[in-house]
C-alpha positions in Angstrom: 94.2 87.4 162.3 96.9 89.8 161.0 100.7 88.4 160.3 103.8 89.8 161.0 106.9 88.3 160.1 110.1 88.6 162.8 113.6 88.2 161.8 114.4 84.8 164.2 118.4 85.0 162.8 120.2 87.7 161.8 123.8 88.3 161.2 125.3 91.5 159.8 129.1 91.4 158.8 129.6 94.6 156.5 133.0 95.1 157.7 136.2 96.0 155.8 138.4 93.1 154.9 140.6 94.4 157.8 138.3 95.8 160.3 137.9 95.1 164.1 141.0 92.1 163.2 138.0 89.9 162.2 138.7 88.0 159.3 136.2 86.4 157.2 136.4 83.5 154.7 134.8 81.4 152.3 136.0 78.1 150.4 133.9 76.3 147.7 133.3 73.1 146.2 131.4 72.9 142.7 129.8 70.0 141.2 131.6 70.8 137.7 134.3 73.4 138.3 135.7 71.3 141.7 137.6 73.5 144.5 137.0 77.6 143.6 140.2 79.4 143.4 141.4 81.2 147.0 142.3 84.7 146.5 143.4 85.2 150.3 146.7 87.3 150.6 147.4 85.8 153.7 149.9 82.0 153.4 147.6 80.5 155.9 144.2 81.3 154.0 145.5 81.2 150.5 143.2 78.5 149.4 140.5 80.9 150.3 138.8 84.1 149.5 138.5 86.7 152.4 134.9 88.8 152.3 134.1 92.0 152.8 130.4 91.2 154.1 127.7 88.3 154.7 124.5 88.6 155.5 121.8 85.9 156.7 118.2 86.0 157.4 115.6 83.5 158.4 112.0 84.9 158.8 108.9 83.0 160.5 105.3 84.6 160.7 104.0 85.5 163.6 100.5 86.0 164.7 100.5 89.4 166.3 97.7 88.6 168.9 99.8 85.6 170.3 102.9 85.9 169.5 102.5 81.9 168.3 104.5 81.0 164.9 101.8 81.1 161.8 103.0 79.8 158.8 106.5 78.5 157.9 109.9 80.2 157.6 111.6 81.7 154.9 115.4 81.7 154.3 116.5 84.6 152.3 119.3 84.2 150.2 122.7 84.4 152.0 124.6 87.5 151.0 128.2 87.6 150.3 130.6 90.7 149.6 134.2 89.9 148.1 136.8 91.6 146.3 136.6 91.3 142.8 139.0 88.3 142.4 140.4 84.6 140.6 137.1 82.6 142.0 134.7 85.9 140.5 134.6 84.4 136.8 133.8 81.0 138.5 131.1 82.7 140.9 129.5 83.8 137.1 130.1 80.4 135.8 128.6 78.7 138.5 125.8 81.3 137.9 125.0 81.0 134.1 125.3 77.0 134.5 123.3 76.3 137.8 125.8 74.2 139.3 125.2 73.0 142.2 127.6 73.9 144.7 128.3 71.2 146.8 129.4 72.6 150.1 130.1 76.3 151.0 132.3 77.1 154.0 131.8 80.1 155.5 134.7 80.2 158.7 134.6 83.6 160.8 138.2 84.8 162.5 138.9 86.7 165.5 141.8 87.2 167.6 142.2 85.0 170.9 143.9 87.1 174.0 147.3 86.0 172.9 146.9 88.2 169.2 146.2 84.7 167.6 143.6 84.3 164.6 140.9 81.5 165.8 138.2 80.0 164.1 135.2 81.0 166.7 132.1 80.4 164.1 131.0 78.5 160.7 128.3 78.5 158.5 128.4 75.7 156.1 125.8 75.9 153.3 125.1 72.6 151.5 123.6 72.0 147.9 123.9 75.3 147.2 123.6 77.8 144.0 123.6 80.9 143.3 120.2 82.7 142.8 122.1 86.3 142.2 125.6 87.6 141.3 126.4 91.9 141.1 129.5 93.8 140.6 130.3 96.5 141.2 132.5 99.8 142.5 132.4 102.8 144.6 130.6 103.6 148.0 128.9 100.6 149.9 125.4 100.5 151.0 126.1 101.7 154.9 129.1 104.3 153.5 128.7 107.8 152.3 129.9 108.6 148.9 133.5 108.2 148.6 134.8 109.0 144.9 138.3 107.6 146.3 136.8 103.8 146.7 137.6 101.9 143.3 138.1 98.7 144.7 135.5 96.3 142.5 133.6 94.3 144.6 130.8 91.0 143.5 128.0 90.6 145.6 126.9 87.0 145.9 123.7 85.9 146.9 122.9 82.3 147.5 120.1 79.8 147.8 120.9 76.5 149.5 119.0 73.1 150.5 121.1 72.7 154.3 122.5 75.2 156.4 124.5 74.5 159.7 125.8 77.2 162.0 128.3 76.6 164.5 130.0 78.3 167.6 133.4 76.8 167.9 134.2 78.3 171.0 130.9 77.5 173.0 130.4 73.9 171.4 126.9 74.8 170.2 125.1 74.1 166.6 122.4 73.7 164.9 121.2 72.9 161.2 118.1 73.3 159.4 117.1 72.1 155.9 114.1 72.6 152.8 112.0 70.1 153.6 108.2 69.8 153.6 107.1 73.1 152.1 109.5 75.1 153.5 110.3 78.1 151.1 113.8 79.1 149.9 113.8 82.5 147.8 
């Protein structure tokens, strides 16, 4: 039988840091270098970094005849995009060392009717570390050449043991982990 494999979960957030009055942010906990440094301009995020982008993708084979799952999913690594800041050198560190991150807070901001920032989704990765670190500047991947961009971004990517996602708003979660077999690239 021939095998397809179908995105089950994915989230695009290639956004800049202030479009659509979404803000995104991350905080990190290393097992050597503690707390990552914020880099947030805003007082109420300071002990944060803001990104740019994040990207997560689960796949799971599927058996094009029936449709019927055929082998086990795959978590890609989770893709972050940051300005080029204080927790970049630690990013690298974290990198070259293989420390494991203890927990990675990913909290997603929007504004409530009222023009108020609220906390409407999280993805917090567990035992993570990072499989890949780029930087880099000039036009994005989804922008057109744009010689004015000089902004130096880094370009995360990491692998992680647990993941949970959650909708604040809605009360709904779930989390998933590596356990029997099941691949992490």
């Amino acid at each position: 039988m021939k095998k397809i494999s179908l995105p089950i979960l994915l989230l695009v957030f290639f956004l800049p840091l202030s479009g659509f009055g979404q803000t995104i942010t991350i905080s990190v906990e290393g097992t050597k270098q503690g707390k990552f440094k914020g880099e947030s301009q805003k007082g109420k995020f300071a002990d944060k970094s803001e990104l740019a982008g994040y990207l997560l993708e689960i796949t799971s084979p599927r058996d094009v005849a029936s449709g019927q799952a055929s082998g086990r999913r795959t978590f890609q690594p989770v893709l972050l995009l940051k300005a080029t800041g204080a927790s970049s050198p630690q990013f690298l560190q974290a990198l070259s060392t293989n420390e494991l991150l203890k927990k990675v807070v990913i909290d997603f901001y929007r504004p409530d009717p009222s023009g108020m920032e609220i906390n409407y989704f999280t993805v917090t990765l567990e035992n993570a570390s990072i499989s890949g670190y780029k930087q880099f500047t000039g036009p994005l991947e989804n922008e057109k050449f744009n010689p004015v961009n000089t902004i130096l971004y880094d370009e995360i990517k990491l692998v992680y043991q647990r993941i949970t996602v959650e909708d604040k708003i809605n009360k709904t979660m779930t989390t998933d982990e590596n356990m029997g077999g099941r691949s992490f690239q």
